[in-house]
C-alpha positions in Angstrom: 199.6 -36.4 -73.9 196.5 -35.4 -72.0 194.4 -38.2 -70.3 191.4 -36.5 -72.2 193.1 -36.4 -75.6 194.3 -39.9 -75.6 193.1 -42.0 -78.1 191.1 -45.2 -77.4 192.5 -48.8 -79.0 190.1 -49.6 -81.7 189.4 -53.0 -81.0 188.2 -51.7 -77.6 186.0 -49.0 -79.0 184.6 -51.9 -81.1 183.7 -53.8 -77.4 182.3 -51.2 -75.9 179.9 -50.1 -78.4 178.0 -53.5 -78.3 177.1 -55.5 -81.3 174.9 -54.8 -83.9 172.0 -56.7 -84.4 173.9 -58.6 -87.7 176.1 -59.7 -85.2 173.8 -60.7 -82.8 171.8 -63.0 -85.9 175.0 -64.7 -86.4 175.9 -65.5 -83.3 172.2 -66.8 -83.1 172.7 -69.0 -86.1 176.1 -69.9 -85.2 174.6 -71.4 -81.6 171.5 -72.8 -83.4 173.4 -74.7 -85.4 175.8 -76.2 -82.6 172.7 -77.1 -81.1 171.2 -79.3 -84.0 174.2 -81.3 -84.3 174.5 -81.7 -80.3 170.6 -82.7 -79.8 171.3 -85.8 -81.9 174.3 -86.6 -80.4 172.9 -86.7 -76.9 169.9 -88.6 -77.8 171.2 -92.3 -77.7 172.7 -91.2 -74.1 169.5 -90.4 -72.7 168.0 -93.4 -74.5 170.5 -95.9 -72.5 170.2 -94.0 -69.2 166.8 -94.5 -69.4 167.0 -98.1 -70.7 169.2 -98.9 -67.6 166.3 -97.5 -65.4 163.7 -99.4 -66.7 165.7 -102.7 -66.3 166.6 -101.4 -62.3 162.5 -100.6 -62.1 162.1 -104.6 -63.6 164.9 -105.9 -61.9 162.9 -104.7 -58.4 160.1 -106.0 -59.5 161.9 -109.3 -59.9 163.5 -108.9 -56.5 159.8 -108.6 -55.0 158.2 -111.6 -56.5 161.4 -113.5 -55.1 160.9 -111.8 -51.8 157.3 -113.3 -51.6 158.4 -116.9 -52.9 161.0 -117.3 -50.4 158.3 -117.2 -47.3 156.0 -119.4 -49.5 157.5 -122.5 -50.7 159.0 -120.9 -53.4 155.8 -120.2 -55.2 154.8 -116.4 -56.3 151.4 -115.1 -55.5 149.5 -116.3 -58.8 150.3 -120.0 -58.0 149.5 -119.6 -54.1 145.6 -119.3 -52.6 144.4 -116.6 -51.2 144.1 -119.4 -48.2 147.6 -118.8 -48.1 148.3 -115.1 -49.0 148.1 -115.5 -52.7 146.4 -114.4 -55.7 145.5 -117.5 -57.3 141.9 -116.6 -57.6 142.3 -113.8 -58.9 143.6 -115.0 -61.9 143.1 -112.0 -64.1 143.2 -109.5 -61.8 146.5 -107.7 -62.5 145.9 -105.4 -59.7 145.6 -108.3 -57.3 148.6 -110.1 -58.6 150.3 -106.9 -57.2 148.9 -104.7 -54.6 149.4 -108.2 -52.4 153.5 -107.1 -53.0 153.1 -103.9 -51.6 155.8 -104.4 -49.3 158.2 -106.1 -51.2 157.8 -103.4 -54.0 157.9 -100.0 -51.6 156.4 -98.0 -53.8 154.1 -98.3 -57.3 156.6 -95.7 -59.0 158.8 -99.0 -60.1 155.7 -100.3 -61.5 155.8 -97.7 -64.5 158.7 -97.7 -67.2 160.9 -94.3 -67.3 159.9 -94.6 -71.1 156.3 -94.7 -70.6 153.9 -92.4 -70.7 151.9 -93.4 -67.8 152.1 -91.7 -64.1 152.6 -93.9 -61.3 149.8 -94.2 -58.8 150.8 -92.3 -55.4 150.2 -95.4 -53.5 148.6 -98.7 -53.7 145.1 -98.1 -53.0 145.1 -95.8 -56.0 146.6 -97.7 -58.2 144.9 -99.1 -61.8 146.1 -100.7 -64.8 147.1 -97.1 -66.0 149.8 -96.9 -63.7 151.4 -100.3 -64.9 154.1 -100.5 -67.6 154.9 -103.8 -66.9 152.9 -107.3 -68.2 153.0 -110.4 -66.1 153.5 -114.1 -66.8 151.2 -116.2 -65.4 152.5 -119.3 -65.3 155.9 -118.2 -63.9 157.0 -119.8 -60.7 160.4 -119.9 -58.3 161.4 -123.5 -59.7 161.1 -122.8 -63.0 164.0 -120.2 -63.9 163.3 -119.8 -67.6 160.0 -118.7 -67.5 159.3 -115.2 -68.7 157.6 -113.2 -65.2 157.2 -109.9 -66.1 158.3 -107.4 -69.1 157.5 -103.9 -70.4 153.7 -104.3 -71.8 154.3 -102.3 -75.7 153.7 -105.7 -77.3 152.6 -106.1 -80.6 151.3 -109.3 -82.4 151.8 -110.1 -85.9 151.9 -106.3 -86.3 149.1 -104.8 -84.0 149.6 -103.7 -80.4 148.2 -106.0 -78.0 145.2 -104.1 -75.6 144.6 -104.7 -72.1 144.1 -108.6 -71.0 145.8 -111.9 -72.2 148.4 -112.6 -74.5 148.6 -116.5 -74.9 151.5 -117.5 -76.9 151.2 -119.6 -80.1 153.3 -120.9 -82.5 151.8 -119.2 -85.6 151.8 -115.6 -83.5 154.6 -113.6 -84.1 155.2 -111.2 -81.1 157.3 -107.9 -80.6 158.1 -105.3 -79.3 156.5 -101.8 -80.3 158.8 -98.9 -81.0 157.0 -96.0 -78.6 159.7 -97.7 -76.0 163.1 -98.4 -75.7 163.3 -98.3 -79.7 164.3 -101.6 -80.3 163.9 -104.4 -78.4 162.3 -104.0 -74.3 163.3 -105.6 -70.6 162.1 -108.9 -68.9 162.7 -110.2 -66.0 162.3 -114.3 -65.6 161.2 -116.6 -62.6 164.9 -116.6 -60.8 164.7 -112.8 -61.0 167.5 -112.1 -63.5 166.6 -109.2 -65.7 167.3 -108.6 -69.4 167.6 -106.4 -72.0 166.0 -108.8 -75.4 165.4 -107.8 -79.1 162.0 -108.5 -80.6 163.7 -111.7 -82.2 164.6 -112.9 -79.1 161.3 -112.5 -77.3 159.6 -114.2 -80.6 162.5 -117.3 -80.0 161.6 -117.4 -76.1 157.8 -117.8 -76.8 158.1 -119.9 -79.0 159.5 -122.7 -77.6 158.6 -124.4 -73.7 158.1 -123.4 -70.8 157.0 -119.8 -72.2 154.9 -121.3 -75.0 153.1 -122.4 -72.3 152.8 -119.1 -70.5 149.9 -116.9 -70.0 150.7 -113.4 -70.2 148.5 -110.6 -68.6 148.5 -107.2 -69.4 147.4 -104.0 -67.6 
């Protein structure tokens, strides 16, 4: 048999004449519908990768207040006079409380949560209170290891989020965590720098019992 007269396999003709545009829907549908039960699979992944971020970016933050205390009698800047390179007057000045650990931070980007919203400032001249994820305690000092010193700001009080400024802990407030972050639950970091991952329930059983009762907590 002639090269020319030879007959082609059908399942070959069937390849090389494309696909219809049938096919092509299914196929469509086929890899649409792979991707809506993927999408929800990978979701809780990305939520823990960047859950383990934010702790890292608190955990820093932890490590730079530590940093400071160690040249300075084991106080952080809030408890130390300016006299003395501290913050103390500048009580609530958020801004102050950090810019003065500049050094110890590196760089403002660990000052914002990988879950946030916000853009970090592109250095620490420029940076405001909308570049901050993060609240601060007050009250928190090196010899007191318990006491809550920083933790990702979506706080809500007996239902409603809590704005810009103070958060003063009270018996009769009931204190959580919003669920634009993290889901459930957000990071802290306390005094002796150790960071952690709490539910709401455990944030409303540290505050409301001493030292953090007696905390003052600032946010940006």
């Amino acid at each position: 048999m002639s090269a020319t007269n030879r007959k082609v396999p059908f399942a070959v003709y069937q390849f090389c004449r494309g696909i219809t545009l049938v096919e092509a829907l299914v196929v469509m549908v086929v890899i649409g519908a792979l991707l809506a039960m993927l999408i929800p699979a990978l979701r809780p992944a990305r939520a823990i990768r960047s859950r383990i971020s934010c702790i890292n970016q608190i955990k820093q933050i932890g490590v730079a207040f530590r940093l400071f205390a160690i040249d300075h009698q084991d106080r952080f800047p809030q408890q130390l006079s300016t006299n003395h390179g501290g913050t103390l007057e500048f009580e609530a000045d958020l801004l102050a409380h950090l810019r003065v650990l500049s050094n110890e931070l590196g760089s403002p980007f660990v000052l914002v949560c990988p879950e946030d919203a916000v853009v970090p400032a592109s250095d620490f001249t420029t940076l405001t209170t909308t570049n901050i994820s993060y609240f601060l305690g007050l009250e928190a000092d090196g010899t007191r290891p318990k006491l809550i010193l920083a933790g990702d700001d979506n706080l809500t009080t007996n239902g409603m989020p809590v704005g810009s400024g103070w958060l003063i802990p009270r018996t009769n407030l009931f204190v959580a965590y919003g669920k634009d972050r993290h889901v459930e639950g957000g990071n802290v970091v306390m005094s002796d720098g150790s960071a952690q991952q709490i539910s709401s329930l455990r944030l409303e059983d540290y505050l409301r019992r001493p030292p953090n009762l007696t905390n003052r907590f600032l946010l940006p």
